[in-house]
N, CA, C and O atoms as CSV, one atom per row, in Angstrom:
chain,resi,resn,atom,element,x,y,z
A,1,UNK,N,N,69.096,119.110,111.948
A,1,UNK,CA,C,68.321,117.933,112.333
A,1,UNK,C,C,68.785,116.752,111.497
A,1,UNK,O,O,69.003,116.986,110.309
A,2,UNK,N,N,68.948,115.636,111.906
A,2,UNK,CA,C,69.604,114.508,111.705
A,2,UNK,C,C,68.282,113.856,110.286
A,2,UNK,O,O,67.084,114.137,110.309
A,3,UNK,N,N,68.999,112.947,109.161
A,3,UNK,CA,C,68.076,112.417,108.609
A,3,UNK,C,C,67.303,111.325,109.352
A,3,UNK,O,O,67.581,110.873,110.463
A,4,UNK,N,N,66.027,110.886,108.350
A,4,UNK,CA,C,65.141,109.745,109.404
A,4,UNK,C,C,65.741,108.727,109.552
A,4,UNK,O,O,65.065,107.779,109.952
A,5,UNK,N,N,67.353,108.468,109.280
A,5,UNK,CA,C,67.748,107.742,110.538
A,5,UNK,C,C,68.391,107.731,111.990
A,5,UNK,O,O,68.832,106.927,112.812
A,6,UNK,N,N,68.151,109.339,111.795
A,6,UNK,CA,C,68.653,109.897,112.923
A,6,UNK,C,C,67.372,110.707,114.110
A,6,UNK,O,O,66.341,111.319,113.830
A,7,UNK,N,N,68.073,110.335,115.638
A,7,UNK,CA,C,66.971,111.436,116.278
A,7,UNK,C,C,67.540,111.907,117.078
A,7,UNK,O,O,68.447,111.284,117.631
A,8,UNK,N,N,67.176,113.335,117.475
A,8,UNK,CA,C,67.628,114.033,118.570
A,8,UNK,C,C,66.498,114.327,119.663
A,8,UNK,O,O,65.386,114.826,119.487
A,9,UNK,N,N,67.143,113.843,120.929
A,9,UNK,CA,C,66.015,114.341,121.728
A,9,UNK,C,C,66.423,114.989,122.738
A,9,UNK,O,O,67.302,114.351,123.318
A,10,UNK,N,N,66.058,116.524,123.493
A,10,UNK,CA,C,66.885,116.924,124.568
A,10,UNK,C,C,65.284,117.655,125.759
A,10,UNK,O,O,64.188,118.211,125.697
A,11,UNK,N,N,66.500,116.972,126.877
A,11,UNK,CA,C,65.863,117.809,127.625
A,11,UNK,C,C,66.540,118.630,128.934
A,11,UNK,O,O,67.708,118.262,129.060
A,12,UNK,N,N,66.216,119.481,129.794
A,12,UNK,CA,C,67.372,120.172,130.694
A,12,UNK,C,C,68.292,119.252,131.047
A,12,UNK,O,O,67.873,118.098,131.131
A,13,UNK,N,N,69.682,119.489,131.327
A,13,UNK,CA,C,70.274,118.369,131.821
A,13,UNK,C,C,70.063,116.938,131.146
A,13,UNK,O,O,70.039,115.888,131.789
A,14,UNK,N,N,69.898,117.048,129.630
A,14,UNK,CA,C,69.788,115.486,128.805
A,14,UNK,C,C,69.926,115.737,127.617
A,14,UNK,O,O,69.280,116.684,127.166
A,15,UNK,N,N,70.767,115.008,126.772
A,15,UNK,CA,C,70.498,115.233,125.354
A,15,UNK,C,C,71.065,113.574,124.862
A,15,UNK,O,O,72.129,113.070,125.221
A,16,UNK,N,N,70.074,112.962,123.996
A,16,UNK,CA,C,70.471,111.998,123.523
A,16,UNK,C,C,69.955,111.684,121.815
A,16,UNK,O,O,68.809,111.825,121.389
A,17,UNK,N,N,71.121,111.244,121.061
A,17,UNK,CA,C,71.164,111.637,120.012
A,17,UNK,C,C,71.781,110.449,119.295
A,17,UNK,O,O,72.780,109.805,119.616
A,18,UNK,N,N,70.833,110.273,118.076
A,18,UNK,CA,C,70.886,108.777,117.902
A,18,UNK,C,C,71.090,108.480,116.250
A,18,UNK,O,O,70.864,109.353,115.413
A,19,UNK,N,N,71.487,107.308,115.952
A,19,UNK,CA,C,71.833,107.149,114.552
A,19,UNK,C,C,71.439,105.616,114.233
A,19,UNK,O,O,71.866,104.818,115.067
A,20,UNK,N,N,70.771,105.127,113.275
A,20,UNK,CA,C,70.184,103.939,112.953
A,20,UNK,C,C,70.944,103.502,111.636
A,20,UNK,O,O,70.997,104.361,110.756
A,21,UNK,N,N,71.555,102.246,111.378
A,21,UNK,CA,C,72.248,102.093,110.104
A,21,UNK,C,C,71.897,100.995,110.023
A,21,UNK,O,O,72.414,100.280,110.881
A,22,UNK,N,N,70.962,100.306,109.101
A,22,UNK,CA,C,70.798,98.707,108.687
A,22,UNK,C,C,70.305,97.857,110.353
A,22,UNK,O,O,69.272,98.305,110.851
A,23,UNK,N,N,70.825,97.023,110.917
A,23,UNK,CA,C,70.498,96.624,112.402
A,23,UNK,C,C,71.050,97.042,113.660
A,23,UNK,O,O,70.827,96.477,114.731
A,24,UNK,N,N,71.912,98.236,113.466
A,24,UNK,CA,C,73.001,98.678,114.350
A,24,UNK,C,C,72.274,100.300,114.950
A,24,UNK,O,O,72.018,101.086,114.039
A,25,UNK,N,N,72.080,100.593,115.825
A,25,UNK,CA,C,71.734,102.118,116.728
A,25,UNK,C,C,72.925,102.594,117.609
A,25,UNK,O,O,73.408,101.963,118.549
A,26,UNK,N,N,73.150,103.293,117.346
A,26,UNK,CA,C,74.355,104.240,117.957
A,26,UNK,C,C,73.777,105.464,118.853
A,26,UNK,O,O,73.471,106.511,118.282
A,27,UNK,N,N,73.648,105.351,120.058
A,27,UNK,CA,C,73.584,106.290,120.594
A,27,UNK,C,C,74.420,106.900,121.400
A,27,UNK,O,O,75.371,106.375,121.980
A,28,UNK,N,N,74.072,108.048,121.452
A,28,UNK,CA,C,75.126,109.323,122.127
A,28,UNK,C,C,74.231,109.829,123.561
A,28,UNK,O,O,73.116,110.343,123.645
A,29,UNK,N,N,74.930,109.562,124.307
A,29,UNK,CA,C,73.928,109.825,125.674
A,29,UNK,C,C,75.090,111.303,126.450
A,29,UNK,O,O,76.306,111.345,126.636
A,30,UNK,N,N,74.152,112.160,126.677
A,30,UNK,CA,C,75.179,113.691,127.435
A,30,UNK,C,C,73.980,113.757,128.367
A,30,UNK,O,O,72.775,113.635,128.146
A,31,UNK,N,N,74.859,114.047,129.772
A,31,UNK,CA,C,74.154,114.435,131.221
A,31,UNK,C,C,73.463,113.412,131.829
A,31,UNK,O,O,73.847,112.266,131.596
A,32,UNK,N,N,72.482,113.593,132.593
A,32,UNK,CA,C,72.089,112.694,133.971
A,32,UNK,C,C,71.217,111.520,133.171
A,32,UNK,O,O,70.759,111.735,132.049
A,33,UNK,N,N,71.120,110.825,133.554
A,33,UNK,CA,C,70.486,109.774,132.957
A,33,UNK,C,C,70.147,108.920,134.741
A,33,UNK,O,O,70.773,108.249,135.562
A,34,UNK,N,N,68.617,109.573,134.545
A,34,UNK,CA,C,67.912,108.855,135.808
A,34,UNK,C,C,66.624,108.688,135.661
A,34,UNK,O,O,66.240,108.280,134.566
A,35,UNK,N,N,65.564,108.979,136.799
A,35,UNK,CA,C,64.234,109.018,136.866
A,35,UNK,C,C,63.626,109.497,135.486
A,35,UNK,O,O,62.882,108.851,134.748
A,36,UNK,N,N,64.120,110.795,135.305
A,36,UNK,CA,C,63.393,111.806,134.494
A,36,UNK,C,C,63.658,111.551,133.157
A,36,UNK,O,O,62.761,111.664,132.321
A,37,UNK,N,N,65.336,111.060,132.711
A,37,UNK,CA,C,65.297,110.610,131.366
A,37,UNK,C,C,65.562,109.161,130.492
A,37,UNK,O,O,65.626,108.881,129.295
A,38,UNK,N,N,65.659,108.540,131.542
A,38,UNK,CA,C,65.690,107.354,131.419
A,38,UNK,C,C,64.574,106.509,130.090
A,38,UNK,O,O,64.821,105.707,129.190
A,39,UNK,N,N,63.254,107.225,130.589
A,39,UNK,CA,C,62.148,106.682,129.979
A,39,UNK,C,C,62.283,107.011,128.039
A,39,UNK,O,O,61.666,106.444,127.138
A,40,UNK,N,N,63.447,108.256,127.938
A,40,UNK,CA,C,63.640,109.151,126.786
A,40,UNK,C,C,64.564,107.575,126.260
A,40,UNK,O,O,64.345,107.144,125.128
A,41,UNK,N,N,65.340,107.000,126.984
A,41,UNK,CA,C,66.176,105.794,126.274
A,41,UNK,C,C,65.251,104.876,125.814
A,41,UNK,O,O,65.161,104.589,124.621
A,42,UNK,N,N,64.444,104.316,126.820
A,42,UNK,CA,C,63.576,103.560,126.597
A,42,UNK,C,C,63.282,103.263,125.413
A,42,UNK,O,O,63.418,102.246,124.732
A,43,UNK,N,N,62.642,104.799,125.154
A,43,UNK,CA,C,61.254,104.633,123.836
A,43,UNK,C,C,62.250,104.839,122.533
A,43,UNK,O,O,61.985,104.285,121.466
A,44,UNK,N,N,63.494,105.733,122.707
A,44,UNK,CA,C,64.704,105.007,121.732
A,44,UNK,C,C,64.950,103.763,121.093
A,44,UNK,O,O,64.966,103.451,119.902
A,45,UNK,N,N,65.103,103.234,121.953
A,45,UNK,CA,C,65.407,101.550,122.331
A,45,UNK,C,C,64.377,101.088,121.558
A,45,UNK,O,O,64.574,100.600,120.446
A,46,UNK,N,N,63.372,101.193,122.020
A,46,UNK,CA,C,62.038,100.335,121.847
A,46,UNK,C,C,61.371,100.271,120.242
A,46,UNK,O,O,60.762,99.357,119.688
A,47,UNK,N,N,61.835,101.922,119.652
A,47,UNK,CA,C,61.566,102.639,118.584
A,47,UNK,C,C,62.733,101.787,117.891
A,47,UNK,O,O,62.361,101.375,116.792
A,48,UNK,N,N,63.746,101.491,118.148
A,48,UNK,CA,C,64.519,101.025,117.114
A,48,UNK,C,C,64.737,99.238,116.871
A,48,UNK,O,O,65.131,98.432,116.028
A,49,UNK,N,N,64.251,99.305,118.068
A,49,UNK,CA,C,63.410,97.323,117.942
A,49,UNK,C,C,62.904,97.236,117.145
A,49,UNK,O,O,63.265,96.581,116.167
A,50,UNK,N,N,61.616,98.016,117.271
A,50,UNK,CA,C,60.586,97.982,116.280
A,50,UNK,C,C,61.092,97.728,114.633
A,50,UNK,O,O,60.681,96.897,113.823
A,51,UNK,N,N,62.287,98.928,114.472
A,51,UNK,CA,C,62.503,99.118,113.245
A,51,UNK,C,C,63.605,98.308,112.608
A,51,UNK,O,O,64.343,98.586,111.663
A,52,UNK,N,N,63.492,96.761,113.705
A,52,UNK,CA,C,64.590,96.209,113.171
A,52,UNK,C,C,66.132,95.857,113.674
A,52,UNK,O,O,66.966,95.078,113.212
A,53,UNK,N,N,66.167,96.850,114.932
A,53,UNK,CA,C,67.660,96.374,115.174
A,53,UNK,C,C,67.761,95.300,116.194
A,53,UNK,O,O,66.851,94.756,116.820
A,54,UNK,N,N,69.542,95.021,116.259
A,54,UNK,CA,C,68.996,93.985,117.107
A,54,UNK,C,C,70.831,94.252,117.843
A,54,UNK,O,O,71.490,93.377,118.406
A,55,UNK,N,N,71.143,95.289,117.664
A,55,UNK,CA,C,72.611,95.689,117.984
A,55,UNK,C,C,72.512,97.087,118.356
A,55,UNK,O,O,71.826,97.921,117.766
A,56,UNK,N,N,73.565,97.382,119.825
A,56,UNK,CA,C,73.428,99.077,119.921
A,56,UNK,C,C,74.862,99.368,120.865
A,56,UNK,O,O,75.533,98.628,121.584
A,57,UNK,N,N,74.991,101.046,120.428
A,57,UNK,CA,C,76.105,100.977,120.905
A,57,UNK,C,C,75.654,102.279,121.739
A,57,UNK,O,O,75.101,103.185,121.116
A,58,UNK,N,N,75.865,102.406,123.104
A,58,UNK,CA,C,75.946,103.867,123.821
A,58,UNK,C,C,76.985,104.055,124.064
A,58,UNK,O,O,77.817,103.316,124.590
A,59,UNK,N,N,77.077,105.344,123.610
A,59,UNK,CA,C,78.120,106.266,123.759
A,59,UNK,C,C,78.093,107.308,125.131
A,59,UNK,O,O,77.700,108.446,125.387
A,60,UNK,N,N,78.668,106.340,125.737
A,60,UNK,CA,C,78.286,107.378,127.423
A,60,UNK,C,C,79.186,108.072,127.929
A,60,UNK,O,O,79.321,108.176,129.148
A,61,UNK,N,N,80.150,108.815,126.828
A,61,UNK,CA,C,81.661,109.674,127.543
A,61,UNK,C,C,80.822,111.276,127.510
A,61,UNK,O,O,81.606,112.223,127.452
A,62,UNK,N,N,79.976,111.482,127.528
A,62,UNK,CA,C,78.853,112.452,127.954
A,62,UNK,C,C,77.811,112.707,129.153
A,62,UNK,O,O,76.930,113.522,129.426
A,63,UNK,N,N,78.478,111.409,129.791
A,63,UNK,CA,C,76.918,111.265,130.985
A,63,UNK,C,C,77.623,111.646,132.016
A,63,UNK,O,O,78.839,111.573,132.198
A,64,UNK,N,N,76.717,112.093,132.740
A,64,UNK,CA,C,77.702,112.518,134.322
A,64,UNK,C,C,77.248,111.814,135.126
A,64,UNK,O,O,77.887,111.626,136.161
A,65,UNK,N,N,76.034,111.206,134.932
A,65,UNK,CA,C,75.629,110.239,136.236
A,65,UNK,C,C,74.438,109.624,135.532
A,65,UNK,O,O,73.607,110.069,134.739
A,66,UNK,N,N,74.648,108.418,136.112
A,66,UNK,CA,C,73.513,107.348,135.639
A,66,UNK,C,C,72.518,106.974,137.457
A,66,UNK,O,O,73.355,107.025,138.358
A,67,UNK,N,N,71.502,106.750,137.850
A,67,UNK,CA,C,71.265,106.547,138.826
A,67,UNK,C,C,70.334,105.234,138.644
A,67,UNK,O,O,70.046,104.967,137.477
A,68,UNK,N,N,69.790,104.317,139.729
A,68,UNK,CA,C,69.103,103.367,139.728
A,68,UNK,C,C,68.189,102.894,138.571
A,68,UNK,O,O,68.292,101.795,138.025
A,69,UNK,N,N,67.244,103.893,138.247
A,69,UNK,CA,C,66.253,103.753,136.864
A,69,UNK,C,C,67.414,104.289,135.547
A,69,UNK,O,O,67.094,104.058,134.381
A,70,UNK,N,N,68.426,104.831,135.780
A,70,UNK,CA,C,69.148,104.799,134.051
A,70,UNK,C,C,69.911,103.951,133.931
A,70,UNK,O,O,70.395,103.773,132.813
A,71,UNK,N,N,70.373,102.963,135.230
A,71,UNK,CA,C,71.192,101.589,134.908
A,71,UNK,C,C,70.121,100.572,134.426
A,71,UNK,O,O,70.309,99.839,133.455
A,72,UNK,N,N,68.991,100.576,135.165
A,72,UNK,CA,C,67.494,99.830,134.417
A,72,UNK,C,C,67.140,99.889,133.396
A,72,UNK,O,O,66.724,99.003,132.649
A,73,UNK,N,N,67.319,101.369,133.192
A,73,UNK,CA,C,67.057,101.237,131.658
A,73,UNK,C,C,68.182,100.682,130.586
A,73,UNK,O,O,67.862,100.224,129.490
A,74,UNK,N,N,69.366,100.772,130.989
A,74,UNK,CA,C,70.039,100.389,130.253
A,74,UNK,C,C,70.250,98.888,130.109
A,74,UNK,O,O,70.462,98.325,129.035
A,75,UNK,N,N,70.147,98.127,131.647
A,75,UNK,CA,C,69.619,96.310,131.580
A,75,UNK,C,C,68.345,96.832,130.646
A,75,UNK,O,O,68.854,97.100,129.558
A,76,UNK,N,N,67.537,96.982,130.609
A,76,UNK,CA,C,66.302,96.333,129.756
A,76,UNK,C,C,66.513,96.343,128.442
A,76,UNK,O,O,65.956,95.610,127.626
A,77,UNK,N,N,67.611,97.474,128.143
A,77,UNK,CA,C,67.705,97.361,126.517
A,77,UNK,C,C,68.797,96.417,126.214
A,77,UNK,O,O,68.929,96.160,125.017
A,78,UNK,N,N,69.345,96.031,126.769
A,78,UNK,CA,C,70.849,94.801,126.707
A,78,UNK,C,C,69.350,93.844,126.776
A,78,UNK,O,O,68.537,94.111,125.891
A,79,UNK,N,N,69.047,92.991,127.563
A,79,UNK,CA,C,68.014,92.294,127.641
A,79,UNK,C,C,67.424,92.078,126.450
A,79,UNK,O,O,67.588,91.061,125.775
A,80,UNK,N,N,66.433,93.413,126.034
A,80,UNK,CA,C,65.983,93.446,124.934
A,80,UNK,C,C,66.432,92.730,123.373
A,80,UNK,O,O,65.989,91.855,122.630
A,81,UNK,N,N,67.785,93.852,123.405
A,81,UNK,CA,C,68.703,93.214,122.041
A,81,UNK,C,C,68.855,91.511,122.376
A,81,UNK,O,O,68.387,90.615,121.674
A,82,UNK,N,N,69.460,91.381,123.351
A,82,UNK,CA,C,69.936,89.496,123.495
A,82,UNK,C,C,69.053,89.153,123.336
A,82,UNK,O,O,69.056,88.137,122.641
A,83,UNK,N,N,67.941,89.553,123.706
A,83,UNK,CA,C,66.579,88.250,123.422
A,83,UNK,C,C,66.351,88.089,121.575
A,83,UNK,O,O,65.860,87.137,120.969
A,84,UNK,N,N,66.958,89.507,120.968
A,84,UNK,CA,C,66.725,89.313,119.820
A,84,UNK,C,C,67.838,88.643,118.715
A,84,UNK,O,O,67.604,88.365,117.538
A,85,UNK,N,N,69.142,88.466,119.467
A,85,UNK,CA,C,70.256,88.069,119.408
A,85,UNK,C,C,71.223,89.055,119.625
A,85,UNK,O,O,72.304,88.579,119.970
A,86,UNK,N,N,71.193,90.135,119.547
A,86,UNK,CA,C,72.139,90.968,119.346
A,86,UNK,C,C,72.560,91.561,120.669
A,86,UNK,O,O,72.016,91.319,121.746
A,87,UNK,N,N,73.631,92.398,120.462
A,87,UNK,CA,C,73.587,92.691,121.907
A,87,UNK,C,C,74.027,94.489,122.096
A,87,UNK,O,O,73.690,95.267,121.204
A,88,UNK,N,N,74.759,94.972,123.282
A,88,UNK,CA,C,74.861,96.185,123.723
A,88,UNK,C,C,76.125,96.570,123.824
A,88,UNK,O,O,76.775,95.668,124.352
A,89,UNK,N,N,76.549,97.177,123.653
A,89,UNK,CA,C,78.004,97.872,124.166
A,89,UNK,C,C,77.843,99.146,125.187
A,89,UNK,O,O,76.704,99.612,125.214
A,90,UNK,N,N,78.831,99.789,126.044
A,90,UNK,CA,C,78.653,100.863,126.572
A,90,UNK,C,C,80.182,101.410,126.132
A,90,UNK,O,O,81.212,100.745,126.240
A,91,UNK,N,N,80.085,102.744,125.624
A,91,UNK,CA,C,81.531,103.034,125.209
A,91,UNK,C,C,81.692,104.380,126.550
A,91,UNK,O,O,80.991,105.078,127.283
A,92,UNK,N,N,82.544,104.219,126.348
A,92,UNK,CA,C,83.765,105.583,127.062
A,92,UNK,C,C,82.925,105.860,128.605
A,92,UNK,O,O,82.882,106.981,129.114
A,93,UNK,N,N,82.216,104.513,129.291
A,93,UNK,CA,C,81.781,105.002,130.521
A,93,UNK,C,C,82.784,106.047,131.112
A,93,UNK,O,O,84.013,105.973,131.093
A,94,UNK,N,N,81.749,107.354,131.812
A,94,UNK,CA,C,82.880,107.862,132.846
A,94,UNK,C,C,83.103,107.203,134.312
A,94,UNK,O,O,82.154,106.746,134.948
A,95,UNK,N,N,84.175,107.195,134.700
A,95,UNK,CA,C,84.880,106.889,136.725
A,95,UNK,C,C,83.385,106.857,137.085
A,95,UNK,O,O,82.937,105.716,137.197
A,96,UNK,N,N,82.568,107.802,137.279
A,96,UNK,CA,C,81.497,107.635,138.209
A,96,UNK,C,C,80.094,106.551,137.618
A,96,UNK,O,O,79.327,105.839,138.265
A,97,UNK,N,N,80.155,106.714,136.716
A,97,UNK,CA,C,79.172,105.701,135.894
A,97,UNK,C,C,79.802,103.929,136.103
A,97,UNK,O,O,79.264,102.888,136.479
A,98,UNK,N,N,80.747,104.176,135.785
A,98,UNK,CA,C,82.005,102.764,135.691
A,98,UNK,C,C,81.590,102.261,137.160
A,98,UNK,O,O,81.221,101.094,137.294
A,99,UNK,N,N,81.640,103.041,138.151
A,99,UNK,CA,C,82.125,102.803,139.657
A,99,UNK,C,C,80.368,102.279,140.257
A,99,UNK,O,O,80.114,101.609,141.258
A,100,UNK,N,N,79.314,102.906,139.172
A,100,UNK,CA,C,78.157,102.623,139.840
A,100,UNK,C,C,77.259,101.389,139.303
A,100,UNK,O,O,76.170,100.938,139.657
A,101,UNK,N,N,78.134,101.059,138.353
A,101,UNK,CA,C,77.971,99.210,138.101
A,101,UNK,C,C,78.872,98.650,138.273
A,101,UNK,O,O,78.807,97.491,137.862
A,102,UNK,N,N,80.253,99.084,138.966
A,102,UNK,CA,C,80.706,97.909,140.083
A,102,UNK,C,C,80.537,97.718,141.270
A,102,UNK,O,O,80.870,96.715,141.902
A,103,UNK,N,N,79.982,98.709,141.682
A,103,UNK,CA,C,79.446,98.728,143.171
A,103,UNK,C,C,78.095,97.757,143.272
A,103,UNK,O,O,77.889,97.050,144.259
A,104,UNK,N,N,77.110,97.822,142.004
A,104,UNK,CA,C,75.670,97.277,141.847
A,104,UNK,C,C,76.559,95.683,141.932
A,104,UNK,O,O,76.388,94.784,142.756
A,105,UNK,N,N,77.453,95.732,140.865
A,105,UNK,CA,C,77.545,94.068,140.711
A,105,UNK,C,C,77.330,93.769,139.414
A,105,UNK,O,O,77.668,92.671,138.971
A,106,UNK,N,N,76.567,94.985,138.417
A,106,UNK,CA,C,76.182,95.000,137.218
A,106,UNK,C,C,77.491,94.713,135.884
A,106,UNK,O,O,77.261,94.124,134.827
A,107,UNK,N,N,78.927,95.341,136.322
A,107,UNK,CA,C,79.692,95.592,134.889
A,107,UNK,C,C,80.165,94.605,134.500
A,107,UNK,O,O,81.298,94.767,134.047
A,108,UNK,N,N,79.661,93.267,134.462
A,108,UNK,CA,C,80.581,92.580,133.849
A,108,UNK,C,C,78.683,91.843,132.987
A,108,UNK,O,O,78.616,90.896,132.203
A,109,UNK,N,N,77.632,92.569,133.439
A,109,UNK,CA,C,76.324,92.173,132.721
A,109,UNK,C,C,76.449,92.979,131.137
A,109,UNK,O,O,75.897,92.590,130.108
A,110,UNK,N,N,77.307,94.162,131.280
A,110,UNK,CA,C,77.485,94.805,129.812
A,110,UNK,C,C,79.040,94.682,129.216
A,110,UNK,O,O,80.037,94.403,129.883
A,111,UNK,N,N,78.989,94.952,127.849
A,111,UNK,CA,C,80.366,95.044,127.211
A,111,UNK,C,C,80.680,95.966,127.124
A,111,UNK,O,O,80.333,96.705,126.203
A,112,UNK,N,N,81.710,96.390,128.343
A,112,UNK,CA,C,82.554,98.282,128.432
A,112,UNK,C,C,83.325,97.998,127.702
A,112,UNK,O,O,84.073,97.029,127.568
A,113,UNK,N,N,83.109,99.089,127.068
A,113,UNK,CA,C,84.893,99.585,126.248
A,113,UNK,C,C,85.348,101.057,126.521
A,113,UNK,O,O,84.646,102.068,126.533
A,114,UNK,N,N,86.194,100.979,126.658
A,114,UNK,CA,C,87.141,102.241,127.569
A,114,UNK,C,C,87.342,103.402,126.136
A,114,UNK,O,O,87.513,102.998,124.985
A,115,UNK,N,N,87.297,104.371,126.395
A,115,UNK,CA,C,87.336,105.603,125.451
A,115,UNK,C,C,88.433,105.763,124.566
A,115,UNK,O,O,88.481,106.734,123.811
């Protein structure tokens, strides 16, 4: 188990796993990221507002699919950080994640960086 700047949270088909350093959150996102776990980013997100950050990085070369509510969730936390100044990165999107915020119209709303 990660120290208290770290959290792990899993659930079937989800595991996201997180690291807090000074204003910066690093998260590690593995499997579906939709309806069901989306809300698990959220309170991530929200939990590490609270505690100060205002910068985050997801690590999404783990996700196999993001659907309508896990691209939402991921605008609200970009949103979030900019309002506080800081902002979001998405690292190592996979082809199908990549392909489902250019199809939305969304990828040029986040900062991809390729794996």
């Amino acid at each position: 188990m990660p120290g208290p700047a770290g959290t792990v949270r899993a659930m079937a088909d989800f595991s996201l796993v997180t690291h807090r350093q000074g204003a910066m959150l690093t998260a590690v996102v593995r499997g579906e990221l939709d309806a069901a776990t989306a809300p698990e980013l959220q309170a991530v997100v929200s939990d590490a507002l609270g505690a100060g950050v205002i910068d985050a990085l997801i690590d999404c070369r783990g996700l196999r699919m993001a659907d309508s509510r896990g691209i939402g969730a991921l605008l609200a936390a970009k949103a979030a950080l900019t309002e506080r100044g800081g902002g979001l990165v998405l690292f190592g999107p996979p082809d199908n994640v990549r392909r489902a915020l250019d199809v939305t119209g969304l990828v040029d709303s986040f900062l991809v960086v390729d794996a």
